[in-house]
C-alpha positions as CSV (number, residue, x, y, z in Angstrom):
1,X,-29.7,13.4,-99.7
2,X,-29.0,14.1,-95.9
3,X,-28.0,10.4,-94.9
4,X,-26.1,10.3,-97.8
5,X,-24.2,13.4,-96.9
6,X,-23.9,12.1,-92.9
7,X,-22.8,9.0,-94.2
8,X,-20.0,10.6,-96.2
9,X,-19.0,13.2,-93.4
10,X,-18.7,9.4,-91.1
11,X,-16.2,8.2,-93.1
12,X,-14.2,11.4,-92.7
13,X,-14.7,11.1,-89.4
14,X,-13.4,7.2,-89.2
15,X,-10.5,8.6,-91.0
16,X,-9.6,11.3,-89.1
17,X,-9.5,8.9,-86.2
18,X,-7.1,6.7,-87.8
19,X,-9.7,4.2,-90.2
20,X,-11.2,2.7,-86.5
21,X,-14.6,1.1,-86.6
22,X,-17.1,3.9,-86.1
23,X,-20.3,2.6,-84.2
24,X,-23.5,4.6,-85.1
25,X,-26.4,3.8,-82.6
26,X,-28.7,6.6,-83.7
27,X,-28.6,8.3,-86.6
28,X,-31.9,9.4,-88.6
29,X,-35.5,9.5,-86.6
30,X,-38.9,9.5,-86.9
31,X,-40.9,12.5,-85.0
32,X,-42.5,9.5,-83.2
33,X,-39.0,7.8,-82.4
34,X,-37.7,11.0,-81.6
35,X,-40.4,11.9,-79.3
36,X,-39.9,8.5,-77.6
37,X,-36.1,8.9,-77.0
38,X,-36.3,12.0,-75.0
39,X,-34.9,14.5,-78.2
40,X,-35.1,17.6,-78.7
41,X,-37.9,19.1,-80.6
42,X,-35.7,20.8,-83.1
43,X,-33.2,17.5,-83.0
44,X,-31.2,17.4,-86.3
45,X,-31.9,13.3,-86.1
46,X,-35.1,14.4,-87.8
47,X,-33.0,16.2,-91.2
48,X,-31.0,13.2,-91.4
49,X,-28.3,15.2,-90.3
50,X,-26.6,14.2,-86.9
51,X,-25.3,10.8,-85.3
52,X,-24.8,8.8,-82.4
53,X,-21.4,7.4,-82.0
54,X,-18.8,5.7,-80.3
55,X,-15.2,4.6,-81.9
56,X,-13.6,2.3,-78.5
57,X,-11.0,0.7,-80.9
58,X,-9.6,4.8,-80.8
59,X,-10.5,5.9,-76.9
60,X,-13.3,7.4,-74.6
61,X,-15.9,9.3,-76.3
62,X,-14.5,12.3,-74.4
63,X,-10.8,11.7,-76.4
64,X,-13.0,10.9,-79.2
65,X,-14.1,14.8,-78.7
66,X,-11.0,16.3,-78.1
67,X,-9.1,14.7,-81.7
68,X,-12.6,16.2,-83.4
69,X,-12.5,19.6,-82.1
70,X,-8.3,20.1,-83.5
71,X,-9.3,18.3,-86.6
72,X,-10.3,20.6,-89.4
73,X,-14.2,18.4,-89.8
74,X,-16.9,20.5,-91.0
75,X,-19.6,20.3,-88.1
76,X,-21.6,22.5,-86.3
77,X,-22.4,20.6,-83.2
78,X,-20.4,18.0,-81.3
79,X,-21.8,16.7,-78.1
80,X,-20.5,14.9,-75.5
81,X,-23.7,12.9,-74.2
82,X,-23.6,11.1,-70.3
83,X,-26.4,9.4,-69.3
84,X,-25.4,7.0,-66.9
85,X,-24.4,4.2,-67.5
86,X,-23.5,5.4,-70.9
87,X,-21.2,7.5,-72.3
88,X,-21.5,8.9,-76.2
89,X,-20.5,11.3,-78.4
């Protein structure tokens, strides 16, 4: 139920930034995986529930935020992730 909902809340989101590819590299995980990745204990990766993402055919993950904050998306959390060398949101 929770990947479908993510899954539909994506393509909101590939809309709201113009129908751009959306490119998930994380999206549900395993305790194990999560454990392994560095996440958080309490990581909503492990509901199904949060994502990964980079759109580069609309800007910089950090333009990516900014359009998402003004836009009227139901989300509770979005995070601007830097760990060199990448850059995600």
């Amino acid at each position: 139920h929770n990947l479908r909902r993510l899954a539909e809340f994506f393509e909101q989101v590939r809309h709201a930034l113009g129908d751009v590819p959306v490119l998930i590299s994380s999206g549900y995980r395993c305790p194990r995986l999560n454990q392994l990745v560095g996440g958080q204990p309490d990581s909503a990766h492990l509901q199904g529930l949060a994502a990964d993402f980079k759109a580069p055919a609309y800007g910089t993950p950090c333009e990516i935020c900014q359009h998402l904050v003004g836009s009227a998306l139901p989300f509770d959390q979005l995070i601007l992730e830097r760990i060199a060398p990448a850059i995600w949101v």
